[in-house]
Backbone as ProteinMPNN parsed JSONL, in Angstrom:
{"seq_chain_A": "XXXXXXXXXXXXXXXXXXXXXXXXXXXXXXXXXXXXXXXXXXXXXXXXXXXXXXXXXXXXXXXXXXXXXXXXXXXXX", "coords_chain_A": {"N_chain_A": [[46.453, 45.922, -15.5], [47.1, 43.352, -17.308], [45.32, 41.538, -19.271], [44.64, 38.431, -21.108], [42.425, 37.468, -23.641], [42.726, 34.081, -24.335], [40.6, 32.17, -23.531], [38.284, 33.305, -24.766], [39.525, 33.441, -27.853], [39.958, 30.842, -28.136], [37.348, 29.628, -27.555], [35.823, 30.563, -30.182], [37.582, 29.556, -32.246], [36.829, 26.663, -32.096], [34.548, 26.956, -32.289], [34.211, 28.015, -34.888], [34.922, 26.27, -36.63], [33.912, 23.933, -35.913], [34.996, 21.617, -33.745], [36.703, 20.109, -31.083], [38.642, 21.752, -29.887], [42.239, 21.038, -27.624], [43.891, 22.392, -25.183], [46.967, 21.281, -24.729], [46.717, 20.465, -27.758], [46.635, 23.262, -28.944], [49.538, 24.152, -27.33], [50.936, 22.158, -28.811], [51.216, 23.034, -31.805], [52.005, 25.943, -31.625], [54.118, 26.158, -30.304], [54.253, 27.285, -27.542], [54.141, 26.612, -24.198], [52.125, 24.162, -22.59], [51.477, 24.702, -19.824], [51.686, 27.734, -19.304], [49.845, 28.709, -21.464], [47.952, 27.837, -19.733], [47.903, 29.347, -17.752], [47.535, 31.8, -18.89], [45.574, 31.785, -19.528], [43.766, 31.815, -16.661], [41.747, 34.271, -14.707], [42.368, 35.261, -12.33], [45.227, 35.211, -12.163], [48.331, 36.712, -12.928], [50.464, 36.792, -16.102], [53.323, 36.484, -17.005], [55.036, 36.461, -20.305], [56.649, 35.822, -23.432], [57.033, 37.928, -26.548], [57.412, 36.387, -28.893], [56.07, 34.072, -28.088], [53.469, 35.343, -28.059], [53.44, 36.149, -30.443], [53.336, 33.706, -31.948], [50.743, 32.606, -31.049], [48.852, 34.877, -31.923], [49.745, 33.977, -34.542], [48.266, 31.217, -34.836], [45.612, 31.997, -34.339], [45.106, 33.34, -35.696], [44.864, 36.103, -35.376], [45.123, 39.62, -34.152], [47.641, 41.565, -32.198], [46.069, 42.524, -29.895], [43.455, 41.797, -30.093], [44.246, 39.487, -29.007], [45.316, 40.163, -26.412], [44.616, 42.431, -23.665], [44.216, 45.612, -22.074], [43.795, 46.529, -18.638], [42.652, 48.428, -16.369], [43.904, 48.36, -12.883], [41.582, 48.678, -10.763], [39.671, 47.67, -12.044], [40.248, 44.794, -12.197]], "CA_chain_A": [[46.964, 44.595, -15.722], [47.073, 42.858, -19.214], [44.389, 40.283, -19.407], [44.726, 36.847, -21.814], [41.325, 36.562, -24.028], [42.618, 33.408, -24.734], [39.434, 31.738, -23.688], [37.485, 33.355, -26.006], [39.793, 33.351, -29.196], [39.844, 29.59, -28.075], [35.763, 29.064, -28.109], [35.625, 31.336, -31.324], [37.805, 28.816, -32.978], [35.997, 25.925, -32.027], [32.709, 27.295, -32.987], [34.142, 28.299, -36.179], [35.82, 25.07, -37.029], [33.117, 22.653, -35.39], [35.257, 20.895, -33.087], [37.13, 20.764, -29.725], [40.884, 22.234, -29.397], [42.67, 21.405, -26.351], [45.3, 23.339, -24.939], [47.86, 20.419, -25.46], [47.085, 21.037, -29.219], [47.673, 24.442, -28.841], [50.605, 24.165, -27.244], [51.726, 21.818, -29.797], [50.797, 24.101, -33.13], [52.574, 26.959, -30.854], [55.14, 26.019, -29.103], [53.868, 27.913, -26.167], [54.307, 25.654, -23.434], [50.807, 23.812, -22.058], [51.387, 25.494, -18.487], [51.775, 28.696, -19.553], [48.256, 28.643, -21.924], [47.097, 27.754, -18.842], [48.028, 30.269, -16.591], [46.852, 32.889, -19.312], [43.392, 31.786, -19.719], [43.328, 32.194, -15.405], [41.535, 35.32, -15.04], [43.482, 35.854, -11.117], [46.799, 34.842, -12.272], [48.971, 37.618, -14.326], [50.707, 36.023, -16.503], [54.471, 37.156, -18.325], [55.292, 35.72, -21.855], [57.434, 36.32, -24.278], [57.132, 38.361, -27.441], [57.778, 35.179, -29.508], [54.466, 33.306, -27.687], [52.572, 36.574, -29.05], [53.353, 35.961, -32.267], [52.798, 32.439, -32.593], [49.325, 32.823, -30.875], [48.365, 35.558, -33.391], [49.272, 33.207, -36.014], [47.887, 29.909, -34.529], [44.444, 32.335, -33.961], [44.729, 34.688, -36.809], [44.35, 37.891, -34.919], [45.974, 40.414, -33.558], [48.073, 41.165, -30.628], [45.425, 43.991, -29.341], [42.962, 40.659, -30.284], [45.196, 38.536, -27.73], [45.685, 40.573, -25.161], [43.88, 43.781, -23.215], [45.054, 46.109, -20.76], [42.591, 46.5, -17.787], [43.259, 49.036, -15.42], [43.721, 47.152, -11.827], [40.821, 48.997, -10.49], [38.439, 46.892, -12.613], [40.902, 43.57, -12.417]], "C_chain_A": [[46.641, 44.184, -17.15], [46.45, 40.903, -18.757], [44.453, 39.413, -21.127], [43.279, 36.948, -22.4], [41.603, 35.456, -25.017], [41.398, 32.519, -24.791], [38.695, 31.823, -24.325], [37.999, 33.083, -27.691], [39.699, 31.453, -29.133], [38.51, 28.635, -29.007], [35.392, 29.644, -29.366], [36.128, 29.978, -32.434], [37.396, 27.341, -33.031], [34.92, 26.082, -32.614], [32.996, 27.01, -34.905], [34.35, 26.626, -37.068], [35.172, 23.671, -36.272], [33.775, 21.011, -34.439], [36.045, 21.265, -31.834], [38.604, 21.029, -29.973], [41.168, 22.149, -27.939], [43.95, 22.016, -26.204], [46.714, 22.139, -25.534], [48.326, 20.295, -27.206], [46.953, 22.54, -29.501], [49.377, 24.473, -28.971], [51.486, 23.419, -28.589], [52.206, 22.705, -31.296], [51.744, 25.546, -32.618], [53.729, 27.05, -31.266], [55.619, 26.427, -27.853], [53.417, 26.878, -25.354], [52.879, 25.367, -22.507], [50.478, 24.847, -20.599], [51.51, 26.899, -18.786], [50.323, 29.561, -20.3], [47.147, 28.716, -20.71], [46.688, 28.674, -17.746], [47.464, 31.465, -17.723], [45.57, 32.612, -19.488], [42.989, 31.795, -17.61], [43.091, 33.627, -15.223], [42.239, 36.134, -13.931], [44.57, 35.619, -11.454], [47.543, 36.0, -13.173], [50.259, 36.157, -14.448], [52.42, 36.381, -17.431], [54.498, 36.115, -19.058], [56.001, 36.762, -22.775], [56.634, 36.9, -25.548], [57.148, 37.307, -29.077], [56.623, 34.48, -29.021], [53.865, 34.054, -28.062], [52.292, 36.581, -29.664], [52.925, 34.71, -32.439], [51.694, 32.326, -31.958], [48.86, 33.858, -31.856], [48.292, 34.681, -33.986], [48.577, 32.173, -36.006], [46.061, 30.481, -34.403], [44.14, 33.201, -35.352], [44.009, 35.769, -36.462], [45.806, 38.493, -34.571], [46.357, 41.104, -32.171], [46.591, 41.639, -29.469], [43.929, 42.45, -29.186], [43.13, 39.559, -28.882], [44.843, 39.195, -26.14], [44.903, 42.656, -24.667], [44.496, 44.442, -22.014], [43.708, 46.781, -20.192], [42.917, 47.546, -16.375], [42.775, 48.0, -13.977], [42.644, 47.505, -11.064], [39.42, 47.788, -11.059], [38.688, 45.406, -12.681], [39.843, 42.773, -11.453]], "O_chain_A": [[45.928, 44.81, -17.934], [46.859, 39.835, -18.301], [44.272, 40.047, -22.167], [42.543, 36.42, -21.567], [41.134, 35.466, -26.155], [41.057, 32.077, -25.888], [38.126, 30.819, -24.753], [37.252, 32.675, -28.581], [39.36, 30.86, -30.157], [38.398, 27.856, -29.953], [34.366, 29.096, -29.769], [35.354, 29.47, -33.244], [37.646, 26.767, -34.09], [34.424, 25.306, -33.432], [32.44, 26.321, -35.76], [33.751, 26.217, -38.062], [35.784, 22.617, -36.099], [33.317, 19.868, -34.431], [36.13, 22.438, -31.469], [39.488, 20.218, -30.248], [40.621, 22.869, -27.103], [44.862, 22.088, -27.027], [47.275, 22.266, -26.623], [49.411, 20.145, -27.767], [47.322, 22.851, -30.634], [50.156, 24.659, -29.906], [52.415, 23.942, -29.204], [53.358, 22.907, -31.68], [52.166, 26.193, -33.577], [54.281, 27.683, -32.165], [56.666, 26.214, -27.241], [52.413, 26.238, -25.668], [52.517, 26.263, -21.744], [49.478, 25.542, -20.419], [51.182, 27.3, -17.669], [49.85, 30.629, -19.91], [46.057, 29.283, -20.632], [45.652, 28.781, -17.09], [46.738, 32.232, -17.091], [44.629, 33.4, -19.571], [41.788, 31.775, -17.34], [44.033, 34.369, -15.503], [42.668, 37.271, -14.132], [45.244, 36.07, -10.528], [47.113, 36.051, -14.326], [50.697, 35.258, -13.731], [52.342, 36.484, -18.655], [54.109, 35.001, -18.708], [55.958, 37.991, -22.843], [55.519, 36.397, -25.692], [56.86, 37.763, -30.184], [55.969, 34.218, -30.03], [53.206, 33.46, -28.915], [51.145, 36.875, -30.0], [51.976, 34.606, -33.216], [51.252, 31.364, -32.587], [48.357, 33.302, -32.833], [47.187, 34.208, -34.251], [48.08, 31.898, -37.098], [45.206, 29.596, -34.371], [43.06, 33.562, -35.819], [42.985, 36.269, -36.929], [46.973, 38.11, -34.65], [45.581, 41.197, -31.22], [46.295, 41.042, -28.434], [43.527, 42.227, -28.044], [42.318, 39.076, -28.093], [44.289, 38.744, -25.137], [44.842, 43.682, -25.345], [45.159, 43.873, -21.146], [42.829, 47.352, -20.838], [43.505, 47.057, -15.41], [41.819, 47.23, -13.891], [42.422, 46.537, -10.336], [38.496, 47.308, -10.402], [37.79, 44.66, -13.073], [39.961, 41.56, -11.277]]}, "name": "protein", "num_of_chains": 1, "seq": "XXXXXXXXXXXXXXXXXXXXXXXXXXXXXXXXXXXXXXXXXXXXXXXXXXXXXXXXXXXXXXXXXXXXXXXXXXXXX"}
């Protein structure tokens, strides 16, 4: 399965940047839709997204996809 560490690139950028981000300003800075953020930071939920939300999380995080996103065999899910 392909696991979301949005949670962490989240608290990373908080830390770094000394304040709180909520998903709503995500989504906004995005344009990856609030419910959708949401369902990828659920660690039971898989989650599809477009190719186009990929990219503008990279850029909204400044990483990379591999950064974003992990593939987990379902054995360990």
């Amino acid at each position: 399965m392909i696991r979301f560490r949005l949670k962490e690139l989240l608290a990373a950028k908080e830390f770094h940047e000394k304040r709180r981000i909520t998903l709503k300003e995500v989504a906004e800075k995005t344009g990856v839709n609030r419910t959708s953020l949401s369902k990828m930071q659920s660690q039971r939920m898989r989650h599809s997204t477009t190719t186009n939300a990929i990219d503008s999380l990279c850029t909204y995080f400044n990483c990379n996809v591999e950064d974003l996103m992990v593939h987990v065999p379902d054995s360990e899910g």
